[in-house]
C-alpha positions in Angstrom: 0.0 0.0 0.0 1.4 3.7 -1.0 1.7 5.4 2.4 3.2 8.5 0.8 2.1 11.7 0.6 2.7 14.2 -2.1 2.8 18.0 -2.4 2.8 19.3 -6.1 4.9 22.7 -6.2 4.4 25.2 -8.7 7.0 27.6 -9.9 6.7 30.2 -12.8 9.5 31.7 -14.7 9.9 34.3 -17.4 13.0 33.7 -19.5 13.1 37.1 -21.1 13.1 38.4 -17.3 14.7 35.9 -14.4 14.1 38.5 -11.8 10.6 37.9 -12.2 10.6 34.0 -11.6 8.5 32.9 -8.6 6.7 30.6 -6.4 3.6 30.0 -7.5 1.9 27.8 -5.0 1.4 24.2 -2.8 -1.4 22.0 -4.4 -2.2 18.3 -3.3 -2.5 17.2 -6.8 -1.0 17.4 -9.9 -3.8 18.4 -11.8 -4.6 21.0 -9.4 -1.3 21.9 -9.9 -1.0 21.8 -13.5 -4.3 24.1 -13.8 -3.1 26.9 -11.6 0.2 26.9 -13.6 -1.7 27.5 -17.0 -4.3 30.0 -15.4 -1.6 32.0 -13.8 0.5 32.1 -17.5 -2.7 32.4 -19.7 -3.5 35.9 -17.5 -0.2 37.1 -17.0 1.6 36.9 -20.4 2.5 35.1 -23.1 6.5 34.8 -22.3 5.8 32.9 -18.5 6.4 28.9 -18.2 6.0 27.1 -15.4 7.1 23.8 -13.7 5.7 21.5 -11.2 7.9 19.6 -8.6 6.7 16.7 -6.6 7.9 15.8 -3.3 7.1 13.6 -0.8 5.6 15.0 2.2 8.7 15.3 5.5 10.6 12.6 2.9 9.0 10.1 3.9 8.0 7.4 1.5 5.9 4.3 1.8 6.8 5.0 5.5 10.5 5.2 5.1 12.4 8.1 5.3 13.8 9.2 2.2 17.6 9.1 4.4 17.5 5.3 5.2 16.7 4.6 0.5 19.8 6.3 -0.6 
């Protein structure tokens, strides 16, 4: 069973302007994720991309910390 908990972080860049790259937000899914990436580029300009990371929760996967895998 898949014990792990996931946090989908979303980060938006400009390339044309690095100082204006940012954190976006914390979702608990990727599509939640994904849509609040889009949205946010869609109203703010045509240049911004973003990314989504996924991490586990405190490291921890399938109830092992991510420490005791490596």
């Amino acid at each position: 069973m898949n014990t792990t908990t996931n946090v989908y972080i979303v980060h938006t860049y400009n390339k044309g302007h690095p100082e204006q790259n940012r954190f976006h937000g914390v979702y608990s899914s990727k599509e939640l994720a994904d849509a609040a990436g889009k949205d946010y580029c869609e109203t703010w300009g045509d240049n911004l991309h973003y990314t989504v990371i996924i991490s586990a929760l405190d490291d921890i996967i399938n109830g092992v910390h991510i420490s005791e895998l490596r």
